[in-house]
LOVEXKE-815151 format. One record per residue (C-alpha): x, y, z; residue number from 0. Coordinates in pm, 1 decimal. Example, Ala and Ser with C-alpha at 12.3 -4.5 7.8 and 13.67 -1.06 7.14 Angstrom:
% residues 2
+----------+----------+----------+-----+
:       px :       py :       pz : num :
+----------+----------+----------+-----+
:   1230.0 :   -450.0 :    780.0 :   0 :
:   1367.0 :   -106.0 :    714.0 :   1 :
+----------+----------+----------+-----+
This chain:
% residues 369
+----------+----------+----------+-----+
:       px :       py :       pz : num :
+----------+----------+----------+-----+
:  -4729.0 :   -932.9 :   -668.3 :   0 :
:  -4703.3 :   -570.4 :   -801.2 :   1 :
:  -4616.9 :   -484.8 :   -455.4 :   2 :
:  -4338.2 :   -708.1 :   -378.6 :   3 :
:  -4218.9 :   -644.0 :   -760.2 :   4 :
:  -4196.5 :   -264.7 :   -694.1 :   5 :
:  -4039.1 :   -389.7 :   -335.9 :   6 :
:  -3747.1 :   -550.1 :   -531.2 :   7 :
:  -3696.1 :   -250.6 :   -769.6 :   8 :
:  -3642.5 :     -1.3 :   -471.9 :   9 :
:  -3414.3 :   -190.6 :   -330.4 :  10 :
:  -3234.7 :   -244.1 :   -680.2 :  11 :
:  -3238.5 :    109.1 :   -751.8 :  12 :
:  -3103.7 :    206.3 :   -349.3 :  13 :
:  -2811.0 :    -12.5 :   -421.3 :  14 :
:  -2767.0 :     87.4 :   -787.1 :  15 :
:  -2729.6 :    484.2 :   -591.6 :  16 :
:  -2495.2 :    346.3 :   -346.1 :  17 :
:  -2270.0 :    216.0 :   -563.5 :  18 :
:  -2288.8 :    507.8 :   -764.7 :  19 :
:  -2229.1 :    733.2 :   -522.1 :  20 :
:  -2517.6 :    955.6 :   -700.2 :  21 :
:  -2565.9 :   1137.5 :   -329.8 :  22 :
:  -2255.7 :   1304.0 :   -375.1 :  23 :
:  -2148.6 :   1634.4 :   -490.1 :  24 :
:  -1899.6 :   1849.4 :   -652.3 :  25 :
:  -1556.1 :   1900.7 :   -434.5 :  26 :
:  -1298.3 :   2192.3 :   -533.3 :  27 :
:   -975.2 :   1992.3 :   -526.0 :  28 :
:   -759.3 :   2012.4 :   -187.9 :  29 :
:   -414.0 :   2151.5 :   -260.4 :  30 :
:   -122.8 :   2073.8 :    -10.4 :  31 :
:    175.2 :   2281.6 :    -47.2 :  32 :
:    410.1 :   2560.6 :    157.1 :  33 :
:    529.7 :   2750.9 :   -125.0 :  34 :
:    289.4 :   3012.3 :   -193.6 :  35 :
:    423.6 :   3175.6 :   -501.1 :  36 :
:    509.2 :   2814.4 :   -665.1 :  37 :
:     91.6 :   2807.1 :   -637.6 :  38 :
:      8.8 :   3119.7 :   -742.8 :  39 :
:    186.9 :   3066.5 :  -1068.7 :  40 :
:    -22.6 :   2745.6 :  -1128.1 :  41 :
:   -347.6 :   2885.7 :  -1054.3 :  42 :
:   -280.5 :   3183.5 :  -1248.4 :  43 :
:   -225.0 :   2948.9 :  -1541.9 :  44 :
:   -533.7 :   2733.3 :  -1446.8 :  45 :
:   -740.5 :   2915.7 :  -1196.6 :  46 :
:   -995.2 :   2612.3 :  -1274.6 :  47 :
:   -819.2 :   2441.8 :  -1051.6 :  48 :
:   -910.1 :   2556.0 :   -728.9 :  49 :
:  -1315.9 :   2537.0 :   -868.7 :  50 :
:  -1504.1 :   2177.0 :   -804.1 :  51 :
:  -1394.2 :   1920.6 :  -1015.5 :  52 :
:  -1777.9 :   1821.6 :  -1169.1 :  53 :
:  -1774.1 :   1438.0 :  -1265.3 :  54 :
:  -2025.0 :   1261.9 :  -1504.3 :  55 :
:  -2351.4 :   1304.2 :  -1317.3 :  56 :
:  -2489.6 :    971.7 :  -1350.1 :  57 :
:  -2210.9 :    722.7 :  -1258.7 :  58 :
:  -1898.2 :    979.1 :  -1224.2 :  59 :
:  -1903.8 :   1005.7 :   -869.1 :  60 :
:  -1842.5 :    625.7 :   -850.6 :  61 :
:  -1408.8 :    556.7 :   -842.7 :  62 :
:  -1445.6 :    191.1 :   -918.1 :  63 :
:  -1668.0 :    312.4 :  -1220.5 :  64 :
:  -1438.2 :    555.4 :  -1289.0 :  65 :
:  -1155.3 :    331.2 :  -1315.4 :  66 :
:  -1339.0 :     65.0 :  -1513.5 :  67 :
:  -1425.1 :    234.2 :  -1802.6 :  68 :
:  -1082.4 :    417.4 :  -1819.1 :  69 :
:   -943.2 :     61.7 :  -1813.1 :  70 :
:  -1247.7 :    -42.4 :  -2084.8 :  71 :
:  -1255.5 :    292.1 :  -2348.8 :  72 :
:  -1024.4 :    526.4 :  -2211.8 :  73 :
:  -1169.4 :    836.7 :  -2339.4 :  74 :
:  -1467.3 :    900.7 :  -2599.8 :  75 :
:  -1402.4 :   1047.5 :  -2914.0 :  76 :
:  -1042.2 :    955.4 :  -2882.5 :  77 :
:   -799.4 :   1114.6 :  -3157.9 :  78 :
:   -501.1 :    950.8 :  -3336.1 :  79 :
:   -232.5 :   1205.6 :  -3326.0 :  80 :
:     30.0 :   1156.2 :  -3601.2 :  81 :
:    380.4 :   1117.7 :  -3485.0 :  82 :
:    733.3 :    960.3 :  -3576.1 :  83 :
:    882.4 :    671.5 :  -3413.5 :  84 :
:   1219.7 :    662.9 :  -3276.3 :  85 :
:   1397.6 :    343.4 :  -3254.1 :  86 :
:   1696.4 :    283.0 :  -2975.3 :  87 :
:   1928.2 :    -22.2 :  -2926.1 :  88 :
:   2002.9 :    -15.8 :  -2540.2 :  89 :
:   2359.4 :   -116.4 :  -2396.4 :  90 :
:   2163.9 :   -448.2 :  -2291.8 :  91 :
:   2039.0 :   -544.2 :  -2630.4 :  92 :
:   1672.5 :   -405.5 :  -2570.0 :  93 :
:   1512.9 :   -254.2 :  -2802.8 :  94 :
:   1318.4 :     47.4 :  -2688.0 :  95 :
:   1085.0 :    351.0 :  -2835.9 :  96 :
:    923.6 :    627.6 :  -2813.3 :  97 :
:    656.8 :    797.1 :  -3033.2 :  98 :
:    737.0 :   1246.7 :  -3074.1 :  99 :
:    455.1 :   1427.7 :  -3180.0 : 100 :
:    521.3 :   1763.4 :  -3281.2 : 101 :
:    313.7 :   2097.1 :  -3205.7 : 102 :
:    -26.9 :   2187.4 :  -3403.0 : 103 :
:   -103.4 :   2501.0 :  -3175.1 : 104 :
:     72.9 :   2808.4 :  -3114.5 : 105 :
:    -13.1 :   2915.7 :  -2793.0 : 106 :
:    330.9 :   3037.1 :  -2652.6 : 107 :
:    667.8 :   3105.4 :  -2786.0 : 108 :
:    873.1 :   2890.5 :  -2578.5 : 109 :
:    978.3 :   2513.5 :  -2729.2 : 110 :
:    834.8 :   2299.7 :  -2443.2 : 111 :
:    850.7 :   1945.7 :  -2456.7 : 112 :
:    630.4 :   1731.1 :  -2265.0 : 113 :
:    822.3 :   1342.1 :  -2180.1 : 114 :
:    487.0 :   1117.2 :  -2125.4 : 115 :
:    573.7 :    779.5 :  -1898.7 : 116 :
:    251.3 :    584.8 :  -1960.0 : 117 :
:    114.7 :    362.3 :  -1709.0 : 118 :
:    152.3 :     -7.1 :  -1658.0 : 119 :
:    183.3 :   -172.9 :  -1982.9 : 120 :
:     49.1 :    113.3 :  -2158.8 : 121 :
:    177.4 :    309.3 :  -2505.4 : 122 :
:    138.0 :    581.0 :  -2699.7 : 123 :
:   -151.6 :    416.2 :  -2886.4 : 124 :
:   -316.5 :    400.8 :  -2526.4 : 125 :
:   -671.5 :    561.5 :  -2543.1 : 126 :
:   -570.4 :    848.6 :  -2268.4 : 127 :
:   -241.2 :    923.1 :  -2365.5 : 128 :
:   -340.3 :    971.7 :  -2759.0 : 129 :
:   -612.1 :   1205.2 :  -2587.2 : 130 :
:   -376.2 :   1401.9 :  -2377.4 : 131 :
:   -117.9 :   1405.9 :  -2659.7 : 132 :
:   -364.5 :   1554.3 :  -2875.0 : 133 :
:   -479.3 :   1780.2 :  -2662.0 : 134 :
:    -95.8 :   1896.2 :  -2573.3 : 135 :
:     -2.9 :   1956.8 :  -2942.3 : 136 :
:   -347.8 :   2176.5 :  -2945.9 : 137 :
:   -170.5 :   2399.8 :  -2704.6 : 138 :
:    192.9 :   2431.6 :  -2875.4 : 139 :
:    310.9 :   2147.3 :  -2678.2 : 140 :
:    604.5 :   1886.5 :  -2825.6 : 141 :
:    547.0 :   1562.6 :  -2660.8 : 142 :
:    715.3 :   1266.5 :  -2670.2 : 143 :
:    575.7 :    916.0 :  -2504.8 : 144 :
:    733.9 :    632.6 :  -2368.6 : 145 :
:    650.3 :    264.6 :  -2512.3 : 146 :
:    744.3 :    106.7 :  -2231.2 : 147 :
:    947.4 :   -249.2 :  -2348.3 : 148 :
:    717.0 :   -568.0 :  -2395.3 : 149 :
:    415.8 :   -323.4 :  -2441.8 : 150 :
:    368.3 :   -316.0 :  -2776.2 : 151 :
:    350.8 :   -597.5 :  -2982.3 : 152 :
:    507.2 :   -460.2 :  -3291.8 : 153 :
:    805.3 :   -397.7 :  -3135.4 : 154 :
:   1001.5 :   -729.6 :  -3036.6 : 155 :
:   1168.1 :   -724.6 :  -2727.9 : 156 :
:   1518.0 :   -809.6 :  -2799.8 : 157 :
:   1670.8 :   -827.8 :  -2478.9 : 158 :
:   1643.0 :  -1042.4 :  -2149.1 : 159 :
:   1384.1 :   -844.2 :  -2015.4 : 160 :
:   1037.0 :   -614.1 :  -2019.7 : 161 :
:    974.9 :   -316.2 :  -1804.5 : 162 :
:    929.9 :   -279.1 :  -1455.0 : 163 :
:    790.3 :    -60.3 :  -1157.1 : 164 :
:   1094.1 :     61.8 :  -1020.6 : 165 :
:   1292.1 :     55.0 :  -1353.4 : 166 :
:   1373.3 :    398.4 :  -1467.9 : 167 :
:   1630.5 :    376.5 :  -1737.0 : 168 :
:   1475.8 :    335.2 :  -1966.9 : 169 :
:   1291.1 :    652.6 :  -1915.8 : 170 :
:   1647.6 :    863.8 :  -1857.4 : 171 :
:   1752.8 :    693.3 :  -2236.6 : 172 :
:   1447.6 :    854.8 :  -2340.1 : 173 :
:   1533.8 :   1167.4 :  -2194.3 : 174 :
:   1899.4 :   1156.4 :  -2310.7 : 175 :
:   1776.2 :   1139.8 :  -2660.0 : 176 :
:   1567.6 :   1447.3 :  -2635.7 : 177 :
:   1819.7 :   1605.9 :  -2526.3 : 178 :
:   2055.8 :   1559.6 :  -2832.8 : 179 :
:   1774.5 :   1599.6 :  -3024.8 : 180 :
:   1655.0 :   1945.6 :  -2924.3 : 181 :
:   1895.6 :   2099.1 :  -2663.0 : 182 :
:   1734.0 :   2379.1 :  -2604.3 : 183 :
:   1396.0 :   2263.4 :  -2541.8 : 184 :
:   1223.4 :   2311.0 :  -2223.8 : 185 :
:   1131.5 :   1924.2 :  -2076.9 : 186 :
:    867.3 :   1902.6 :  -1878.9 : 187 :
:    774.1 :   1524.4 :  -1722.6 : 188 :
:    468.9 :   1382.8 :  -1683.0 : 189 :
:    362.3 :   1006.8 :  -1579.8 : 190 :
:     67.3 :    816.2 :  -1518.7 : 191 :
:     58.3 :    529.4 :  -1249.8 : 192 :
:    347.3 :    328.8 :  -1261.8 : 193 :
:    472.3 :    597.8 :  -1484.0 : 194 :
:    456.0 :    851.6 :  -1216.9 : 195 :
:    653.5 :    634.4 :   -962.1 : 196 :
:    936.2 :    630.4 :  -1268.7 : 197 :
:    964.0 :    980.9 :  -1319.2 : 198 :
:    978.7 :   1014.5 :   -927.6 : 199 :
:   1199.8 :    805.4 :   -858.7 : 200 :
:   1356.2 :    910.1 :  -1179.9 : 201 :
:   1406.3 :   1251.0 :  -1009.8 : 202 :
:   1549.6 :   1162.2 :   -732.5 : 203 :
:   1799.1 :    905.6 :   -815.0 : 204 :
:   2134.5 :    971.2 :   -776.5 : 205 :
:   2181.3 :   1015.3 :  -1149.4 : 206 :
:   2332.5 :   1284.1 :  -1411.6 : 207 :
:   2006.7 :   1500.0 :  -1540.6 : 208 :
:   1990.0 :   1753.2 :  -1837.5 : 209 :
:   1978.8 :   2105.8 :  -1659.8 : 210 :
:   1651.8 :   2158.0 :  -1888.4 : 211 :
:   1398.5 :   2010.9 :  -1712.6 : 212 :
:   1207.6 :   2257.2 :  -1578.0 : 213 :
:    930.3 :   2007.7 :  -1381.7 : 214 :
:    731.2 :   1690.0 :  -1313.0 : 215 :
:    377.8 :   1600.2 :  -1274.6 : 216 :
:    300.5 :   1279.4 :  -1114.6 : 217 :
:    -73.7 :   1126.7 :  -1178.2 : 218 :
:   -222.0 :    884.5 :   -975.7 : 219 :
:     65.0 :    694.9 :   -859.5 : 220 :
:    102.1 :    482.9 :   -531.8 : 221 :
:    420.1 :    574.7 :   -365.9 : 222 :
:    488.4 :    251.2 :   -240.1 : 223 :
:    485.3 :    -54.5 :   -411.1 : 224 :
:    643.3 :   -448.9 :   -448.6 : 225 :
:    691.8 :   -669.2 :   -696.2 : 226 :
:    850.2 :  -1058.4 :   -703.7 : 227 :
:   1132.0 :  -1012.4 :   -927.2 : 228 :
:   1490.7 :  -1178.1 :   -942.2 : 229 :
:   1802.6 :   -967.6 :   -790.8 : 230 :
:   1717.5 :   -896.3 :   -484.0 : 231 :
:   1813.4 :  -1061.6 :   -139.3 : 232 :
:   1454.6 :   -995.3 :      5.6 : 233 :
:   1145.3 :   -830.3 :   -100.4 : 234 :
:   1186.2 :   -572.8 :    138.4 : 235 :
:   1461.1 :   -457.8 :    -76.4 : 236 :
:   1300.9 :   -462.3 :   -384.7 : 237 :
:   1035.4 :   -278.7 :   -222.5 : 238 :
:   1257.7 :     -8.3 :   -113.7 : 239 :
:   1434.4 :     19.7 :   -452.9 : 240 :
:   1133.4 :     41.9 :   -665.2 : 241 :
:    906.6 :    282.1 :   -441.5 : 242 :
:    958.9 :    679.4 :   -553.7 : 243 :
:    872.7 :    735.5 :   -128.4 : 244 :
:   1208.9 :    655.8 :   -114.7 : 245 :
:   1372.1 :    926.4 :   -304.7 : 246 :
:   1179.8 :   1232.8 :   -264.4 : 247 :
:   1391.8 :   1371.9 :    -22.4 : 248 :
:   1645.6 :   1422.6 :   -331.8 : 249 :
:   1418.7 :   1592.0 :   -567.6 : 250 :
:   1551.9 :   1923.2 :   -628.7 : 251 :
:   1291.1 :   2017.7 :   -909.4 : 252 :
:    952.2 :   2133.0 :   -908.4 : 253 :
:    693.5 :   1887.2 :   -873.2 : 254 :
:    338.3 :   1866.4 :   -881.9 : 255 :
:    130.5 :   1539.8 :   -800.1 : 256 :
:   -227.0 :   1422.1 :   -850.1 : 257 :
:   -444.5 :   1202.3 :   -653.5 : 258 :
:   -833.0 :   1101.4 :   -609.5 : 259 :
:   -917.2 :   1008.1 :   -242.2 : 260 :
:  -1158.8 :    747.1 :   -430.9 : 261 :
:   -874.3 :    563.8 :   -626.4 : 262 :
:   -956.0 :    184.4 :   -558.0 : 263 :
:   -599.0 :    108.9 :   -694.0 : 264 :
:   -427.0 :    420.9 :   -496.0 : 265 :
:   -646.9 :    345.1 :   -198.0 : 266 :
:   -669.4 :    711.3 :     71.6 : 267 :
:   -393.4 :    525.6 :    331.0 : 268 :
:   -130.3 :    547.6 :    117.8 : 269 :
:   -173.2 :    956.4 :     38.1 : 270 :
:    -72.2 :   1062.1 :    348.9 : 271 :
:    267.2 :   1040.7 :    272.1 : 272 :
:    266.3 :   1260.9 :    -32.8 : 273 :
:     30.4 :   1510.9 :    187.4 : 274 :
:    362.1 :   1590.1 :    444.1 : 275 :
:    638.2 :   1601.0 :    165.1 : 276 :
:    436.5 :   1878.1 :    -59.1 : 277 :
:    351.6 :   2101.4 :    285.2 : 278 :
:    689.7 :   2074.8 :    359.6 : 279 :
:    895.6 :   2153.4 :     86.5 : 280 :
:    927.3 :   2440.6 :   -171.1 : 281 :
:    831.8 :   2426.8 :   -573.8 : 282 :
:    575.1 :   2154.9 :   -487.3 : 283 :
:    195.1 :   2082.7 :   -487.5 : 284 :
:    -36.6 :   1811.6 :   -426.2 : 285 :
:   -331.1 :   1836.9 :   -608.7 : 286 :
:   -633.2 :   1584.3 :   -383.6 : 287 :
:   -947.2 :   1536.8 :   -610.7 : 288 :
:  -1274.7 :   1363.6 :   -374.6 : 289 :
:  -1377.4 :   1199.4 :   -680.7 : 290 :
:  -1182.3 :   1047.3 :  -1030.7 : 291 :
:  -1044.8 :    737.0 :   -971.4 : 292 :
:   -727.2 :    585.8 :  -1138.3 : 293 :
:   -740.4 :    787.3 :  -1420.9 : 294 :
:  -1044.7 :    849.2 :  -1487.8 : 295 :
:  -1144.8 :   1236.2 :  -1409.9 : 296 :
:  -1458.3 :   1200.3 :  -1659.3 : 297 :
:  -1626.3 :   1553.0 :  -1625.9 : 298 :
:  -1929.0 :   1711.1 :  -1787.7 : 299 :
:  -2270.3 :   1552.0 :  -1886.6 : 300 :
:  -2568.6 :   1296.7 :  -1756.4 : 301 :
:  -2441.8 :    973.2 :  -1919.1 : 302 :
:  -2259.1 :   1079.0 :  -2186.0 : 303 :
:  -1916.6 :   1213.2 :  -2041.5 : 304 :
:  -1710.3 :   1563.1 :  -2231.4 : 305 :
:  -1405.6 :   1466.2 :  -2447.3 : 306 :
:  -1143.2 :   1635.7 :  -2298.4 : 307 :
:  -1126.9 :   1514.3 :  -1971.5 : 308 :
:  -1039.6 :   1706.9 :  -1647.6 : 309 :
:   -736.2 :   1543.4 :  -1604.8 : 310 :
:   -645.3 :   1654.8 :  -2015.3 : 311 :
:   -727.5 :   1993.0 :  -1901.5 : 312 :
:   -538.9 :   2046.4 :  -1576.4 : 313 :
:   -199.4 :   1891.8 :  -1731.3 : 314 :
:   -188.5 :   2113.8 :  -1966.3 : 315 :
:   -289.1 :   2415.1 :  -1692.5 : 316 :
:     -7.5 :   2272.8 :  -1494.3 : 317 :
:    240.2 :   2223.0 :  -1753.3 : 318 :
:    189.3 :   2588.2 :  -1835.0 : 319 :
:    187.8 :   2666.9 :  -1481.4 : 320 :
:    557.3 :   2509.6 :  -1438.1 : 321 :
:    669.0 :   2710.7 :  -1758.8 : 322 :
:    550.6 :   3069.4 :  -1570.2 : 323 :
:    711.4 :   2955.6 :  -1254.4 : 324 :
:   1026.0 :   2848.0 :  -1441.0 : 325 :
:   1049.1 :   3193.0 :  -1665.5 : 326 :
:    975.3 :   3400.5 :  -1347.5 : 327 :
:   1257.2 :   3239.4 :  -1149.5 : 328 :
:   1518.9 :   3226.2 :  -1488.0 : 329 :
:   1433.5 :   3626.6 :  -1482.8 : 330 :
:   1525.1 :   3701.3 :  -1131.4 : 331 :
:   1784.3 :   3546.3 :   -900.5 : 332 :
:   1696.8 :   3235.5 :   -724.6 : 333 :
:   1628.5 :   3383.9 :   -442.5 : 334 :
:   1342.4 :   3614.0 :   -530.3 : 335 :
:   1139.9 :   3319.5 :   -636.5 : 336 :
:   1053.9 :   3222.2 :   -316.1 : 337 :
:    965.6 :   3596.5 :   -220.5 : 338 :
:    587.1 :   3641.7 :   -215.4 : 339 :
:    412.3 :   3852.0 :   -427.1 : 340 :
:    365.9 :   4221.2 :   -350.9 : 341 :
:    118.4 :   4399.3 :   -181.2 : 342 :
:    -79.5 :   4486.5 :   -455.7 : 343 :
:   -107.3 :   4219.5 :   -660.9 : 344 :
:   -406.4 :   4039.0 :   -643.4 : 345 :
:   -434.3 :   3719.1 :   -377.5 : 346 :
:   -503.0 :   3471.9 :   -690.0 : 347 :
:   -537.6 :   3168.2 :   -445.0 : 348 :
:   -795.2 :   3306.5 :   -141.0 : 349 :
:  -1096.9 :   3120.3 :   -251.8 : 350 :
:   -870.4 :   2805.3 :   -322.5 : 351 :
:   -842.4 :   2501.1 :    -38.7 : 352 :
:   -501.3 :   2514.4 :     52.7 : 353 :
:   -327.5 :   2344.3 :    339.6 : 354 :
:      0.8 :   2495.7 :    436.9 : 355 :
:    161.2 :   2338.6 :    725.1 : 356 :
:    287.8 :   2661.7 :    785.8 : 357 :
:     38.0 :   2971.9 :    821.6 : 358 :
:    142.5 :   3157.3 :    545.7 : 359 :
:   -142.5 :   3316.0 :    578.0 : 360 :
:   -485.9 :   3412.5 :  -1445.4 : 361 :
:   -612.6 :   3346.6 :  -1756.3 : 362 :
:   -795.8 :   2982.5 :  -1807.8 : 363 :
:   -649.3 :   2783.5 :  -2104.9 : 364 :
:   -911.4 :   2756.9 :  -2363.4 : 365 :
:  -1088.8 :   2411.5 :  -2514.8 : 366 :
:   -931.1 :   2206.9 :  -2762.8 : 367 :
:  -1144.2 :   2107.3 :  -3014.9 : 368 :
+----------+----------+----------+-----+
């Protein structure tokens, strides 16, 4: 009896390993991109970066895990950030908002603000985005965030409709009002999920844009996507309106994306797409983590998981990446940012994994506590 009792806990415990993936190790992130100098900026910022990404020991190397207790507690230890609401009566009756934090830290001079597009059905009073909020004020960071309409329940939804994947209006009203409301910030976007495929597609629309947006970064969004939703003479065309695949070609500012190869939302198929548009165009960067998965990015510990996440810590390394990029180009003509840097400065990016499609071949940002 003992025997066949110890029988059934090995074979518990081999597919308790399997599913947690516990064979795995640490994988330095693989970065797609042509533009040499756009990276070196980044990793300058954030030379973390190009170092392997060390998940939760335990159960981190698991996506599906991953992604289920993002969905479950978001973060641990999770902050409440005090910020203002702002209140805006669309042209269609809806009623939409946005929660703008203000900075705690002064890390740089420069008045950066950081537009957050949560992820499906998400708000500001989302576990990870009061996290990275948090975290982003630690580091002299404005941000403002998105409640996208229908999402929160203490705002009533006033007009004939909620949010949507493809919709990104609501987003540019956002925007807009930033804008007017400090015109000579810096705007930096960011989105999450669905929220990345809005400030994509946001990007490249055929739309009027402030001239002070100085990047994106895009987190764990799928590209492609469809819905069932009234207005449309097939799916086919929905499809094509509401995927951001559709409008990179137009995006004319500097972009950086995010992706975990063990996303079970985002599955690997869908990546390669986002692989050939960063290695083939200039001021842009795809960031491919081996383990994370929708959101997740737990890092540090046995069980018990860090904080700050690594997905905290590398927006805010990119975000300051984008400002360096931005205030090296805005000090030189345009066409010396593309230039490469000089013979003696130091190759910042050699130990990095970097796939160019063409051979063309500082300090870290500190914890917030």
């Amino acid at each position: 009896m003992s025997t066949v009792l110890l029988a059934v806990v090995a074979v518990i415990l081999c597919v308790l390993f399997r599913i947690l993936n516990v064979n795995s190790q640490p994988q330095k992130p693989v970065i797609y991109g042509r533009d040499r100098n756009f990276i070196e900026n980044i990793l300058f910022v954030s030379p973390f970066l190009h170092e392997p990404y060390i998940p939760t020991r335990l159960w981190g190397f698991s996506g599906h895990v991953q992604t289920i207790l993002h969905s479950l507690i978001g973060r641990v230890r999770c902050p409440w950030p005090i910020g203002a609401r702002i209140s805006l009566v669309l042209p269609d009756k809806s009623t939409l908002t946005y929660d703008l934090y203000e900075p705690v830290g002064s890390e740089h001079q420069d008045d950066v603000t950081v537009a957050i597009c949560p992820g499906i059905g998400n708000t500001s009073e989302s576990v990870y985005i009061r996290t990275y909020v948090h975290y982003s004020q630690c580091h002299g960071y404005r941000c403002a965030v998105l409640n996208h309409i229908g999402a929160l329940n203490s705002v009533p939804v006033t007009g004939a409709r909620i949010f949507s994947y493809g919709h990104a209006d609501d987003y540019a009203y956002m925007i807009d009002n930033l804008t007017e409301r400090y015109p000579n910030s810096k705007l930096i976007l960011v989105g999450f999920s669905l929220g990345g495929n809005l400030i994509t597609k946001y990007l490249g629309e055929e739309r009027k844009r402030p001239s002070n947006i100085i990047g994106g970064i895009s987190i764990c969004q799928g590209y492609n996507a469809i819905e069932k939703v009234h207005g449309f003479e097939s799916v086919a065309d929905l499809y094509k309106w509401s995927s951001s695949a559709f409008y990179l070609h137009n995006i004319k500012t500097p972009m950086v994306f995010i992706n975990a190869r063990d996303d079970p939302i985002v599955p690997e198929p869908l990546l390669p797409l986002i692989r050939e548009f960063a290695s083939s165009h200039d001021k842009t960067m795809f960031l491919e983590i081996a383990h994370g998965g929708h959101l997740g990015f737990y890092e540090g510990g046995l069980i018990y998981a860090n904080p700050v996440t690594w997905l905290d810590r590398a927006l805010v390394g990119l975000a300051g990446g984008l400002l360096m990029a931005h205030d090296k180009c805005a000090a030189k003509d345009m066409a010396a940012c593309s230039e490469y840097p000089s013979e003696d400065e130091p190759d910042l990016i050699k130990s990095a994994t970097i796939v160019y499609r063409d051979p063309l071949d500082k300090k870290p940002q500190k914890a917030c506590s």
